[in-house]
C-alpha positions, 0 to 999 in steps of 0.5 A: 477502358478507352470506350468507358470514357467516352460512354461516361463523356457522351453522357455528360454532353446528353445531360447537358443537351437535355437541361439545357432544352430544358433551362431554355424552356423555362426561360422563354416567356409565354404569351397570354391569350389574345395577347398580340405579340410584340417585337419580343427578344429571343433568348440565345438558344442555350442548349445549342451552346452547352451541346457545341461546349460538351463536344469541344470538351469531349473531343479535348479530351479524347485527343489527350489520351493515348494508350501505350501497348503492352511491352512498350515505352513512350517517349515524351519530348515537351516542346516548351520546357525542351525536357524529355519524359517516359510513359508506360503501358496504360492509358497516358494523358498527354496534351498533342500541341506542346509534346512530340512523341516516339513509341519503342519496342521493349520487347525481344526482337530478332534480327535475322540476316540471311541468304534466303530473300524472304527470312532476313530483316532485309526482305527480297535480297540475299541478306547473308553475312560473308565475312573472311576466314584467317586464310582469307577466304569466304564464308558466308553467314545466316545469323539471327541475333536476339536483343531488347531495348533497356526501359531505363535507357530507351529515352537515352536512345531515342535522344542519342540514336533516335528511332532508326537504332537498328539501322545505326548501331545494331546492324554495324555492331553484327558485321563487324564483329562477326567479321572480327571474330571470323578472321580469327578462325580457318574455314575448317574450324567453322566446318568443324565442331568450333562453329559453338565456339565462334558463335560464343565469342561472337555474342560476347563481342556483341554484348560488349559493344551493344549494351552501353547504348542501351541495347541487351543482347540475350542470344546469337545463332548462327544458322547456317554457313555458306562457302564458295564454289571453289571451296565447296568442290575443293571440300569434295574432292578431299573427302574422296580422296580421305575415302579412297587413302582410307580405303586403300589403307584399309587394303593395305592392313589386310595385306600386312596381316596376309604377309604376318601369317604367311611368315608365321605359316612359313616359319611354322613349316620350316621349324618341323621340317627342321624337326624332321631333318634333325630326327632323320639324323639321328635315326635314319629309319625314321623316313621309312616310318613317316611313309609308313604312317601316311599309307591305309590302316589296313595294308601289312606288307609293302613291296616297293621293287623285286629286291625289296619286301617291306614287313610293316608289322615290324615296323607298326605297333 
C-alpha cells in the first residue's frame, strides 16, 4: 500500500514537472528574424517552481504515514489539545510535530526467568527465582509466564505505567507472588506430586494482581526447580536410606514367613508324634508295625537277636 503511494505521488510531481516545462514554453515570447533582442525579461522558471512545490508536497505526506504492524497499537498522545488517542493496525496519518508516539505490543509475550543465562528475559545472568519454602529453606524456580496487554487499556498503560511496564509491574507482580504462594508449601510438596497445584495457585494470584492494570495473564509453567546443595544431598542420603529400611524390611518379611512355617512344620510334627504316642498306648505292638512298614517289600522274617525271631507274615497282610 505504502509503495502505491508514493508510485501514485511520484506521478503527480512528473505531471506537474512536465506541464510546467510546458506552460513555460508557451509563455516565453520568440523573437522574430532579424529582430535585434532587447533587455528582454525573463519569466520566472515555472516548472522548477511547481517540481520544488510537488517534492515539498510528497515528502509532507510521506512523513504523515505511519504503518502500525499486525497485532499492535499505537499510542497518540496530541501535544496541543494534551488528549490522547489509539491507532491500530494499517496505514494511520498522523502529523509528526504536534503528536508523540509509543508503539505496544498486543500480542502474547513470555517471560521467562531462569537459571540458564541465555533463556530468561535477563540474558547473560542466572535469572532463576529462589523463593522460601514454610520451613524456611531455598528452592529455586525456572518459571515462564504468558501475558497480553488488554487493547481496551493499552492507552491506560502507557499514560499510568508507561513503555517499561514489564519492568515495573510484570516482574515485581511474578517475585512476589511466587514468593507468597511458596512459603505456604514444604519442600517436599514441591518435590512432590502438588508442584501443579503451586503452579495454579501461583497463576491465580497473578491474574488477580495483573489484570486491573490491563495486563492478561493467559498461563504459568514453572519449569524447572532448583535446591541447595545441602538440601539436594540431604534428599539423597534419605532415599538410600528408604532403600535400605526397604530392603531390610523386605528381609524381614521372608524371615517372618520362614519362622510361620517352621512353626506350622513343627507344629505338624508334634501333632503326629502325638498321633503316634496316643496309638502306641493303646496297642503297644503298633511300634513293632511302623518298623515293619518302613523296611523292603520283600524281606519275610526278621531275626533281631539269637532269642528273637520275627515272622512278618503275621504281621503284614
Amino acid at each position: 500500500m505504502i509503495s502505491f503511494l508514493v508510485v501514485l505521488l511520484l506521478a503527480g510531481v512528473a505531471a506537474l514537472l512536465f506541464f510546467g516545462f510546458n506552460l513555460q514554453r508557451t509563455l516565453v515570447k520568440r523573437q522574430a528574424p532579424g529582430e535585434v533582442p532587447k533587455g528582454r525579461k525573463r519569466l520566472k522558471p515555472i516548472a522548477y517552481v511547481l517540481g520544488g512545490a510537488g517534492l515539498f508536497f510528497l515528502a509532507a505526506i510521506i512523513s504523515f504515514i505511519r504503518v502500525v504492524p499486525v497485532g499492535h497499537a499505537l499510542v497518540i498522545f496530541w501535544i496541543i489539545p494534551k488528549t490522547y488517542s489509539v491507532a491500530r493496525e494499517g496505514i494511520n496519518f498522523i502529523p509528526p510535530v504536534i503528536t508523540q508516539t509509543s508503539l505496544y505490543d498486543l500480542r502474547r509475550v513470555d517471560y521467562t526467568m531462569s537459571s540458564a543465562a541465555e533463556e530468561g528475559r535477563r540474558k547473560g545472568t542466572d535469572d532463576a527465582l529462589w523463593a522460601p519454602t514454610s520451613e524456611g529453606l531455598q528452592v529455586g524456580l525456572d518459571l515462564t509466564v504468558w501475558y497480553r496487554l488488554n487493547a481496551d487499556k493499552v492507552f491506560d498503560i502507557h499514560r499510568l505505567i508507561g513503555p517499561d511496564f514489564e519492568e515495573k509491574v510484570v516482574r515485581p507482580a511474578v517475585r512476589s507472588n511466587v514468593r507468597m504462594t511458596m512459603s505456604a508449601y514444604s519442600v517436599m510438596d514441591i518435590y512432590s506430586k502438588k508442584r501443579e497445584t503451586i503452579q495454579s495457585e501461583i497463576e491465580r494470584r497473578l491474574k488477580k494482581q495483573l489484570e486491573p492494570d490491563g495486563i492478561i495473564l493467559e498461563g504459568v509453567a514453572i519449569r524447572n526447580v532448583t535446591f541447595t546443595q545441602e538440601f539436594a544431598k540431604s534428599v539423597e542420603e534419605k532415599q538410600i536410606a528408604q532403600q535400605k529400611a526397604q530392603k531390610m524390611e523386605y528381609v524381614l518379611q521372608e524371615e517372618r514367613k520362614e519362622a510361620e512355617r517352621k512353626e506350622i512344620e513343627a507344629g505338624g510334627k508334634a501333632k503326629a508324634i502325638a498321633i503316634v504316642s496316643r496309638e502306641l498306648r493303646a496297642n503297644p505292638y503298633y511300634i513293632k508295625y511302623l518298623y515293619v512298614d518302613k523296611i523292603a517289600d520283600d524281606v519275610k522274617v526278621i531275626v533281631s537277636d539269637q532269642a528273637t525271631i520275627m515272622d512278618l507274615k503275621g504281621l503284614v497282610p
